[in-house]
C-alpha positions in Angstrom: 14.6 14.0 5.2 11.8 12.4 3.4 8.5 11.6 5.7 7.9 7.9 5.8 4.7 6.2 5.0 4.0 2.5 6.6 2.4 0.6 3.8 0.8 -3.0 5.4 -1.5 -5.0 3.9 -1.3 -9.1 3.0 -0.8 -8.7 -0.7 3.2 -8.5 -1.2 2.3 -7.3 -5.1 0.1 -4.2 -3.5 2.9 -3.1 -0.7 5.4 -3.3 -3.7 2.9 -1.1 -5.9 2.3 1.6 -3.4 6.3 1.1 -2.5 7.1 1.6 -6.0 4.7 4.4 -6.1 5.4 6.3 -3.5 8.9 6.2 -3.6 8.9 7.5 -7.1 6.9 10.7 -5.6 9.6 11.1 -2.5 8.5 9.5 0.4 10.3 6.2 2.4 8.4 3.9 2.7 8.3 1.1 5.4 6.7 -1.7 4.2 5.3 -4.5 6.1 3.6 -7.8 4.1 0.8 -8.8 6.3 0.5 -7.6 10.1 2.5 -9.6 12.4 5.6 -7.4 12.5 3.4 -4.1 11.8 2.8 -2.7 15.1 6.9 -2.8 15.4 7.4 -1.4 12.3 5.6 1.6 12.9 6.7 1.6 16.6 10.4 1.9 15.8 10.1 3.3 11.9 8.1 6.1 13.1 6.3 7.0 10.3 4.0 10.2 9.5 1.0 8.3 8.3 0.4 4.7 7.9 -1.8 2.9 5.2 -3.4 -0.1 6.2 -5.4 -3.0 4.8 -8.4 -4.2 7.0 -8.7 -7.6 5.9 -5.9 -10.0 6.7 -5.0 -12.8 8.4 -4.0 -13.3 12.0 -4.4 -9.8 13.0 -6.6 -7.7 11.3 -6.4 -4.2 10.3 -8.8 -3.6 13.1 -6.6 -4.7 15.8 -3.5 -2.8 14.6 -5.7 0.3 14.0 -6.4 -0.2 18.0 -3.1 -1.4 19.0 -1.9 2.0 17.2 -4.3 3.8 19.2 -3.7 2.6 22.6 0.3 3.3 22.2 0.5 7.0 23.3 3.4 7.3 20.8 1.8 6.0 17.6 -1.9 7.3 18.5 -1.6 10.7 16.3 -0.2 9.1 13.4 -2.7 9.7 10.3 -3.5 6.4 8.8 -5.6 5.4 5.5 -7.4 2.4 5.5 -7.8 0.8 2.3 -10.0 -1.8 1.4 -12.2 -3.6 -1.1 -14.9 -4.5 1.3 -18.1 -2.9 1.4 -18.7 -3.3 4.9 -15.9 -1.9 6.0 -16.3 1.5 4.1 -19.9 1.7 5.1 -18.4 1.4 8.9 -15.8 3.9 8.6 -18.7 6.3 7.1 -18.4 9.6 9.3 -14.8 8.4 11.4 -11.8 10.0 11.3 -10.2 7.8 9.5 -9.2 8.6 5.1 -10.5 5.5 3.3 -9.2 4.4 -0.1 -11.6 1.8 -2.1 -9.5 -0.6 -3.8 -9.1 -0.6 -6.7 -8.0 2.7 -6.8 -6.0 5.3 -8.7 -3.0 6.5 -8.3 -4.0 10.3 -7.6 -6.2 9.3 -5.8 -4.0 7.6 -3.2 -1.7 10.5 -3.8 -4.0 13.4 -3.3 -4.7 12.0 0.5 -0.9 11.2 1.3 -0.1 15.1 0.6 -3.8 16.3 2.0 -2.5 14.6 5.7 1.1 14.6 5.4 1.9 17.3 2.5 4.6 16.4 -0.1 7.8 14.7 1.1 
């Protein structure tokens, strides 16, 4: 079985991207278009990493990353943050947390996927 990787972020063009993407390399991806349904999406797709956008509207990749955190069966699950704004990398500087600077490229957003879940 492939693993799945949750893609969420407010851009539908970037989730269809990185779904296109990453579906060509193997994996399932459960994609989710801004984060109201994303905390159920990973709660009941169950993926083995999720990528997240920080910046969006209503609740913010903040808020998921926490809500994620708090759940005792979603708290392990690897996640990449990926963001264009400055602030955000420089507060992630030294966390746990993989962070992909939009724009990116491909291998690079490929080379973390494998480095925390290894190939599909």
């Amino acid at each position: 079985m492939a693993k799945k990787i949750a893609v969420i972020d407010d851009s539908r063009e970037f989730v269809q991207f990185c779904q296109d993407l990453l579906e060509s390399e193997g994996y399932e991806v459960l994609p989710s278009v801004g984060s109201l349904r994303a905390y159920e999406i990973v709660k009941h797709g169950k993926p083995d990493l999720v990528m997240v956008d920080i910046m969006m509207p209503g609740r913010s990749g903040w808020e998921l990353i926490d809500i994620l955190r708090m759940d005792p069966e979603t708290k392990d699950i690897p996640i990449i943050i990926s963001t264009a704004v400055r602030a955000a990398t420089a507060r992630l500087a030294g966390t746990k947390y993989d962070v992909l600077k939009k724009p990116f490229e491909v291998h690079e957003l490929l080379a973390k996927v494998k480095k925390l879940i290894g190939n599909p």
